[in-house]
NUMAR-581385 format. One line per 4 residues: number of its first residue (from 1); their letters; for each residue x, y, z of N, C-alpha, C, O. Coordinates in Angstrom, 3 decimals. Layout:
NUM) A) X Y Z X Y Z X Y Z X Y Z ~ ...;
END
This chain:
1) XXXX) 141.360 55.444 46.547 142.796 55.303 46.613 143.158 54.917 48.043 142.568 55.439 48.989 ~ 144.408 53.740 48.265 144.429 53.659 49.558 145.601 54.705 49.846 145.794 55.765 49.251 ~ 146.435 54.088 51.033 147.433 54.815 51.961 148.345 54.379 50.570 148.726 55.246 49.783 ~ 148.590 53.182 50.410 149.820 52.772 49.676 150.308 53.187 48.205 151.448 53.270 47.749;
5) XXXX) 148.757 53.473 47.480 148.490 54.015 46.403 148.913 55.370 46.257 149.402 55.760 45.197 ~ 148.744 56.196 47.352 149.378 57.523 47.708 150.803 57.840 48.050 151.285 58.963 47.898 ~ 151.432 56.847 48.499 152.642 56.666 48.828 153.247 56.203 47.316 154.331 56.755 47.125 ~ 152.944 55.568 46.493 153.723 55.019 45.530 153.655 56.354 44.622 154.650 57.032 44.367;
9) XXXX) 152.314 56.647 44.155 152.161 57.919 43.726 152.964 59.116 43.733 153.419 59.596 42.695 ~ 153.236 59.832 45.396 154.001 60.442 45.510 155.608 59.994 45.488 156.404 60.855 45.114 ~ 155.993 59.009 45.777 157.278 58.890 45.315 157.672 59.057 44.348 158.859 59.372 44.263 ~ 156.730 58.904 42.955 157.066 59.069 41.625 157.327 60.303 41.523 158.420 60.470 40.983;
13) XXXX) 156.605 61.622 41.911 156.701 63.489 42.173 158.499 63.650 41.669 159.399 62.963 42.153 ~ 158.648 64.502 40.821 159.935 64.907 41.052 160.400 65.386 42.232 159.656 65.247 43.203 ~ 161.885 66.135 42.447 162.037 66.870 43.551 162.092 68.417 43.046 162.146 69.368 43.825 ~ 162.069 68.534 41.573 161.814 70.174 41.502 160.844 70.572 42.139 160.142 69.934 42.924;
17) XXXX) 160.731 72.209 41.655 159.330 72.779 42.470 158.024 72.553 41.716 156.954 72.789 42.278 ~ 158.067 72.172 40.654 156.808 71.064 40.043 156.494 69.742 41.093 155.547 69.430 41.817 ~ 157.361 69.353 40.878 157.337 67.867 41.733 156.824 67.905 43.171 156.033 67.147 43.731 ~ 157.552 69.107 43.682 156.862 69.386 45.254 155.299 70.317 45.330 154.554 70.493 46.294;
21) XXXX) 155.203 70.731 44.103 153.559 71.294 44.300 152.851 70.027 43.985 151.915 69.961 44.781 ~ 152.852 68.846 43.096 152.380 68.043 42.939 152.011 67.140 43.979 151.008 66.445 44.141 ~ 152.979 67.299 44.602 153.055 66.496 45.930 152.136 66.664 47.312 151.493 65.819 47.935 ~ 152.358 68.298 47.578 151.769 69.041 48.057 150.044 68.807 47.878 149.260 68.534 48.788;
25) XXXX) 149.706 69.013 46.340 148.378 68.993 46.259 147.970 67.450 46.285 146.910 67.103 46.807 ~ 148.687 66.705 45.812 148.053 65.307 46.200 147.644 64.724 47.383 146.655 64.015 47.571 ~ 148.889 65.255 48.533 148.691 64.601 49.987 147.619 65.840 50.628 147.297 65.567 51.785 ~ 147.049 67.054 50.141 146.099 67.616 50.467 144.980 67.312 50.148 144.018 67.561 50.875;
29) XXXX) 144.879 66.729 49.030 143.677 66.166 48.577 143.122 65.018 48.893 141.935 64.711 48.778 ~ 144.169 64.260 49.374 144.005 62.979 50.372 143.531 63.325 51.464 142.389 62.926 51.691 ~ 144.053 63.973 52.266 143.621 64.605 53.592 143.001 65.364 53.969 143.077 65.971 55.037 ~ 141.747 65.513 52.525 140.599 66.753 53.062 139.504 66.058 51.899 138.341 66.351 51.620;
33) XXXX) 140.500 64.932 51.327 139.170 63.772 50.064 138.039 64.893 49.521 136.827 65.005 49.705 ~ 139.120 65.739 48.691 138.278 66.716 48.001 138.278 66.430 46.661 139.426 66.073 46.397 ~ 137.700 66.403 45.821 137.638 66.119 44.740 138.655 67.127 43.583 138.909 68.300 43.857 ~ 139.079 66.567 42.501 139.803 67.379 41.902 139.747 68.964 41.264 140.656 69.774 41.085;
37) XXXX) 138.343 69.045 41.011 137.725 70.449 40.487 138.180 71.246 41.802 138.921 72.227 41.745 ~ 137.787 70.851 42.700 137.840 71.842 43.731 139.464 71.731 44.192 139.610 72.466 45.168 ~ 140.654 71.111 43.853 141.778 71.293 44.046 142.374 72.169 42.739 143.437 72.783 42.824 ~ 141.612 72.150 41.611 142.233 72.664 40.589 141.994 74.179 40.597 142.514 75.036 39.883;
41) XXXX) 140.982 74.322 41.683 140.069 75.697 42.086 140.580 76.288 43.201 139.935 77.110 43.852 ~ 141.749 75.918 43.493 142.230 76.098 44.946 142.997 78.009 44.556 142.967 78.494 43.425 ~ 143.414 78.520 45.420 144.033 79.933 44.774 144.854 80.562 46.145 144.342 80.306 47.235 ~ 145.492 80.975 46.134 146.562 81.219 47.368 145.778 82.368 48.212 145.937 82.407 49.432;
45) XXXX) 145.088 83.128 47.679 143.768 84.004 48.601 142.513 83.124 49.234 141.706 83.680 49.979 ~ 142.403 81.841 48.925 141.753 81.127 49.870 141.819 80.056 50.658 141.011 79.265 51.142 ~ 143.915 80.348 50.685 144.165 79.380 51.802 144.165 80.745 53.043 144.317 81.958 52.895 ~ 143.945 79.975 54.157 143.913 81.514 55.535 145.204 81.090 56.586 145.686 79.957 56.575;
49) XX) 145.588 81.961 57.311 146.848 81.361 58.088 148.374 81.039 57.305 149.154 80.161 57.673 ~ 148.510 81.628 56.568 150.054 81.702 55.588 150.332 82.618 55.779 151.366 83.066 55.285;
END
């Protein structure tokens, strides 16, 4: 996926709070190019620093 592909992508996101977790996990997953299992595996006890 490029930069632009991500950008069009997320513009589509609603602005509810669906839309902004979607968002959230997409531009994280871009920026750490983790694969989806391991974003779908993600859990609020193994983010650190919140």
């Amino acid at each position: 996926m490029l930069l632009d592909d991500l950008r069009l992508i997320v513009g589509k996101c609603d602005t509810d709070i669906f839309g902004l977790r979607d968002r959230a996990m997409l531009l994280l997953g871009f920026a750490i190019t983790v694969r989806r299992a391991k974003l779908a595996g993600l859990r609020l006890q193994n983010i650190t620093g919140c």
